[in-house]
LUMVEX-474294 format. One record per residue (C-alpha): residue in three letters; y, x negated, z. Coordinates in steps of 0.2 Angstrom, whole numbers, plus 5000, padded with zeros to 4 digits. Layout:
<atoms>
AlaYXZ;...
</atoms>
This chain:
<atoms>
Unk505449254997;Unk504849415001;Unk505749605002;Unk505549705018;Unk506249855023;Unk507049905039;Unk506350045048;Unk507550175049;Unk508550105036;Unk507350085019;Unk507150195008;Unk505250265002;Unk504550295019;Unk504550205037;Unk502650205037;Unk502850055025;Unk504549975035;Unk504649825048;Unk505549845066;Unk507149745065;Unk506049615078;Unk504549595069;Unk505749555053;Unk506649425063;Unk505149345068;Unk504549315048;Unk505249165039;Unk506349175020;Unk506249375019;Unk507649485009;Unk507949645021;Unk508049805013;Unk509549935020;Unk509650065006;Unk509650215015;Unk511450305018;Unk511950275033;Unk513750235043;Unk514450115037;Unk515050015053;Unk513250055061;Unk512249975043;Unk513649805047;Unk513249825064;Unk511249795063;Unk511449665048;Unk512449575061;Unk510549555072;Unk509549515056;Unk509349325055;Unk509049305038;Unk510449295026;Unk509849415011;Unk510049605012;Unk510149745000;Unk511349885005;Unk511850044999;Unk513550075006;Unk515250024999;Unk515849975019;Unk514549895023;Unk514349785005;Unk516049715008;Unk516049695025;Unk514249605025;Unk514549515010;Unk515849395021;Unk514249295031;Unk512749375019;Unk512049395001;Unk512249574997;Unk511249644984;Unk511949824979;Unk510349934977;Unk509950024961;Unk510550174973;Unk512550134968;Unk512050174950;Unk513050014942;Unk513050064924;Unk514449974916;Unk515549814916;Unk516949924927;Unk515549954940;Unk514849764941;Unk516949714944;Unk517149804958;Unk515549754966;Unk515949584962;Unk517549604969;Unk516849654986;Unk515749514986;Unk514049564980;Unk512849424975;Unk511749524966;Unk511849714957;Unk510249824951;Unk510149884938;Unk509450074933;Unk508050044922;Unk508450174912;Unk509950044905;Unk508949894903;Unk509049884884;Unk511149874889;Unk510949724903;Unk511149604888;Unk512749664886;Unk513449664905;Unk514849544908;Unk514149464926;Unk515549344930;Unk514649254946;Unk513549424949;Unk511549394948;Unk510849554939;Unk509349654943;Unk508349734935;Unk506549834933;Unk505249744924;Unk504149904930;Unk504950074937;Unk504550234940;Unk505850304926;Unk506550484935;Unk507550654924;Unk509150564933;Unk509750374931;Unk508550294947;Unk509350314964;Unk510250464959;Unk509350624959;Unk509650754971;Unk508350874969;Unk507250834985;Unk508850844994;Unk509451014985;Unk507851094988;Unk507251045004;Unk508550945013;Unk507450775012;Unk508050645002;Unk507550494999;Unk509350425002;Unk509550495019;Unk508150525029;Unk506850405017;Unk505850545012;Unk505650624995;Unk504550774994;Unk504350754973;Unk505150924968;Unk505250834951;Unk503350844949;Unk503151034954;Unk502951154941;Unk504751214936;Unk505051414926;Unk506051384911;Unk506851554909;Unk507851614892;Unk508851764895;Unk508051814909;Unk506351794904;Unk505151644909;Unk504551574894;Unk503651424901;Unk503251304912;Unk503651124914;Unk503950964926;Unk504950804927;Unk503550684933;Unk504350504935;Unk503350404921;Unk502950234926;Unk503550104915;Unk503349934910;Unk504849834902;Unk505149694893;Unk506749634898;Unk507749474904;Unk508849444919;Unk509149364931;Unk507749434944;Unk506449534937;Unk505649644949;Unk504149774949;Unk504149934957;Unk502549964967;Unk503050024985;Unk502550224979;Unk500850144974;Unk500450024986;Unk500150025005;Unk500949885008;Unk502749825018;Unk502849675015;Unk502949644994;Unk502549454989;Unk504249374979;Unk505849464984;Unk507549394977;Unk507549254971;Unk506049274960;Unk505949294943;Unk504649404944;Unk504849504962;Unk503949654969;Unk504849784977;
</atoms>
């Protein structure tokens, strides 16, 4: 299986997404819908995909879509305990990721029918993965929204101490290898590879994403 991204609807850029009819004319493809978007317009659009595996990033539309689909919740809904994996298996998820930044704790989650996800290589962020804000904050792009990150994190930040700047630092994402079991094991390489279309989706052990 392979992960594509819809265009419009993916996360980390549209220059590396598929048009919803050049991904209905591929065979066996997961379709990635992480962006925030409605709700009833995300069920809406999975409703013309033909393929029967999406990743979502919306409660609505997990639990809606999860009726006639295998929803994978994206590493943007931050599952981080046992509490979080119940209510998304609740709702119907097939799958929750992870945030790398818990793998060494993925032993200990309870999956009770969910498939867990996880990062076998990641960019690892200042903020559990999926959740930082700071694009968003300081220039009104984020990556959950409109797809686009303008990597505030890697700008040189003043570290001022009663009132005066004493240095300056960054919060560069670090890529990251891990060695960790699940059931998927996928590697991050869409922020360093050109491609759209990434060879061994979701029901790999060893996926790219």
């Amino acid at each position: 299986m392979k992960f594509v991204g819809l265009r419009g609807y993916s996360r980390y850029s549209d220059t590396k997404s598929l048009s919803l009819d050049e991904i209905n004319n591929l065979e066996d493809v997961a379709v990635t819908l992480n962006r925030v978007r409605d709700g009833d317009e995300i069920v809406e659009v999975c409703r013309k995909i033909k393929h029967e595996h999406v990743i979502l990033n919306e409660l609505y539309a997990i639990a809606s879509v999860s009726k006639s689909k295998k929803v994978t919740v994206s590493v943007g809904m931050n599952a981080t305990n046992n509490l979080d994996l119940e209510f998304y298996r609740e709702l119907g998820a097939h799958a929750v990721v992870i945030p790398p930044e818990l793998n060494y704790e993925v032993e200990s989650f309870q999956k009770k029918g969910l498939k867990i996800e996880v990062f076998g290589r990641a960019f690892v962020e200042m903020f559990y993965k999926g959740r930082c804000q700071l694009s968003a904050y300081a220039s009104g792009k984020s990556v959950k929204k409109s797809g686009v990150c303008n990597m505030e994190c890697a700008k040189k930040w003043d570290v001022v101490y009663s009132g005066k700047k004493i240095c300056e630092t960054d919060f560069k994402p670090e890529l990251t290898v891990y060695d960790v079991q699940a059931d998927y094991v996928k590697h991050e390489t869409r922020q360093i590879k050109g491609e759209g279309v990434i060879e061994n989706g979701a029901d790999s052990k060893h996926s790219q994403s």
